[in-house]
C-alpha positions in Angstrom: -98.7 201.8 -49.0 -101.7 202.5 -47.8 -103.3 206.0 -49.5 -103.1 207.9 -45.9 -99.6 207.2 -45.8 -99.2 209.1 -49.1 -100.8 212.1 -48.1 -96.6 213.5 -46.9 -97.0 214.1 -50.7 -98.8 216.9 -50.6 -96.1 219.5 -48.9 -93.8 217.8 -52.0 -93.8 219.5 -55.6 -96.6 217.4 -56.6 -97.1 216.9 -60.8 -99.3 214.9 -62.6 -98.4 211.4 -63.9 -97.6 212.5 -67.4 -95.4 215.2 -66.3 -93.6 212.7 -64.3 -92.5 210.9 -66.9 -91.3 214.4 -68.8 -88.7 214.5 -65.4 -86.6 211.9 -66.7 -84.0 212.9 -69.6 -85.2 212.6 -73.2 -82.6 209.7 -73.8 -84.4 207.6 -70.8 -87.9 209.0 -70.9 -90.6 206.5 -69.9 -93.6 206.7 -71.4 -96.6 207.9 -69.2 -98.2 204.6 -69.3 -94.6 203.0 -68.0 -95.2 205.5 -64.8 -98.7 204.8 -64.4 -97.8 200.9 -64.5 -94.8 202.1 -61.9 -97.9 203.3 -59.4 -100.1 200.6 -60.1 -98.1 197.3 -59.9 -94.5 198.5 -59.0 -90.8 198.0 -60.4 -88.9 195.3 -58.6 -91.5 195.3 -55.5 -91.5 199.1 -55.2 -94.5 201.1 -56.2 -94.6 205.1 -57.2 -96.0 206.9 -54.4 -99.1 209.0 -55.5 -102.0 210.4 -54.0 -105.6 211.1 -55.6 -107.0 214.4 -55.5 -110.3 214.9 -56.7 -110.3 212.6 -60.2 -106.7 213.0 -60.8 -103.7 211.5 -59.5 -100.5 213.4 -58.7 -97.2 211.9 -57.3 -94.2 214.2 -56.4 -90.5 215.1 -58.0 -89.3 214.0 -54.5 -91.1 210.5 -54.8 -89.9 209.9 -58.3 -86.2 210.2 -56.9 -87.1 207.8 -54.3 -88.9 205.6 -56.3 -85.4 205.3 -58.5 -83.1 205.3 -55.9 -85.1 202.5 -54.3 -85.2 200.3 -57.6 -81.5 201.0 -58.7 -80.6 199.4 -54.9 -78.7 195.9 -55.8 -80.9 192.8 -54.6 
């Protein structure tokens, strides 16, 4: 996606990429790296939607449960 396309994020409960990875439950928690790699390169050909605001980068509670409903989708 195309950073324009990402910019829906913002009327979404944005958090920052570390805080993403706090979303999950302790017994599954990726670490912040493993979301940052999820934004960068993607899980099974889907990436984590983020946007950049200023020098930091911010995706969304709403994209996170996207993101995992996309990847848990049988091939």
């Amino acid at each position: 996606m195309s950073p324009e396309s990402n910019l829906h994020l913002l009327t979404e409960d944005l958090v920052s990429i570390p805080d993403a990875a706090k979303l999950f439950p302790s017994s599954a928690r990726p670490h912040q790296a493993t979301v940052w790699r999820w934004q960068n390169r993607g899980l099974r050909g889907v990436k984590l939607e983020t946007v950049r605001i200023g020098q930091h980068r911010f995706t969304s509670r709403q994209a996170v449960t996207r993101f995992l409903e996309r990847t848990q989708q049988p091939a």
